[in-house]
C-alpha positions in Angstrom: -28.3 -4.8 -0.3 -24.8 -3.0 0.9 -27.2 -0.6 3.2 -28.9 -3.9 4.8 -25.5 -5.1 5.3 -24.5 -1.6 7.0 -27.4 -1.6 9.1 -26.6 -5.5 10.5 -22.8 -4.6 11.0 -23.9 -1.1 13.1 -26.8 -3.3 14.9 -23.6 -5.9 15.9 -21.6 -3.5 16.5 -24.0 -1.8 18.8 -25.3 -4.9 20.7 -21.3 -5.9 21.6 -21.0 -1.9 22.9 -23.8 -2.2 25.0 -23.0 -5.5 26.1 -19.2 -4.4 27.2 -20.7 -1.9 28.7 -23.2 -3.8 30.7 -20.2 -6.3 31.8 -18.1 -3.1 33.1 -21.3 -1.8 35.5 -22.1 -4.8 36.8 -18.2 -5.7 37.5 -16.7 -2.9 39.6 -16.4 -4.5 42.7 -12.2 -4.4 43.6 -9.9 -6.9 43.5 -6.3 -7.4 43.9 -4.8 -10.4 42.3 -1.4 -12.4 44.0 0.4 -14.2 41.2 4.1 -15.7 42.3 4.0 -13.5 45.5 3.7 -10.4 43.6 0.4 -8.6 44.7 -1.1 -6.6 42.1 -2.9 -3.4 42.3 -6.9 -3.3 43.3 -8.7 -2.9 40.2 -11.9 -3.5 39.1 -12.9 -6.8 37.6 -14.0 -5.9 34.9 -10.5 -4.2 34.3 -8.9 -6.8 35.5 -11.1 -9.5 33.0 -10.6 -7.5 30.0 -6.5 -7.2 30.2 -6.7 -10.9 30.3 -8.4 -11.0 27.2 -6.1 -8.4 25.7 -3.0 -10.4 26.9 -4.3 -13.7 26.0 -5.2 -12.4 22.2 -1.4 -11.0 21.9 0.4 -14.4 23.1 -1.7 -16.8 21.5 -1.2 -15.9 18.0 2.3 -15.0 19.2 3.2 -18.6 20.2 0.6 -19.9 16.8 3.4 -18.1 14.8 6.7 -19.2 16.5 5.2 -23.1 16.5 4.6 -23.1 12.9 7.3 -21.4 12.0 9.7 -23.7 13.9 7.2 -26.6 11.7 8.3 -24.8 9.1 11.7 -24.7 9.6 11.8 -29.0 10.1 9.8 -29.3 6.9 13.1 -26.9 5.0 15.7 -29.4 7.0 14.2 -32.5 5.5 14.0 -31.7 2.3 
């Protein structure tokens, strides 16, 4: 049973490499990005899409953990 489990994780695991890696060939054509009249760099879209993810998975649980703690906080004053 824990080397069927093994196998299934390595299969997953494989399948998401192959699939990152399919989404960064097929996403190399340039862009450059203007956000608040600063123009960034040209860089691949695939570069581009995955520091979004990366960036978007560091501030939503940051902002997750300062809202509930602030909850928190409220609940301590009332009681």
């Amino acid at each position: 049973m824990r080397s069927l489990k093994r196998v299934l994780l390595l299969v997953a695991v494989l399948l998401l490499v192959l699939a990152i890696l399919a989404f960064v060939l097929e996403n190399q054509q340039s862009v450059s990005l203007l956000f608040l009249g600063w123009a960034g760099p040209q860089l691949p879209v695939s570069v581009v899409t995955v520091a979004a993810l990366l960036i978007g998975m560091l501030i939503g649980p940051s902002i997750g953990w300062f809202v509930s703690r602030t909850s928190r906080a409220r609940r301590k004053r009332l009681v």
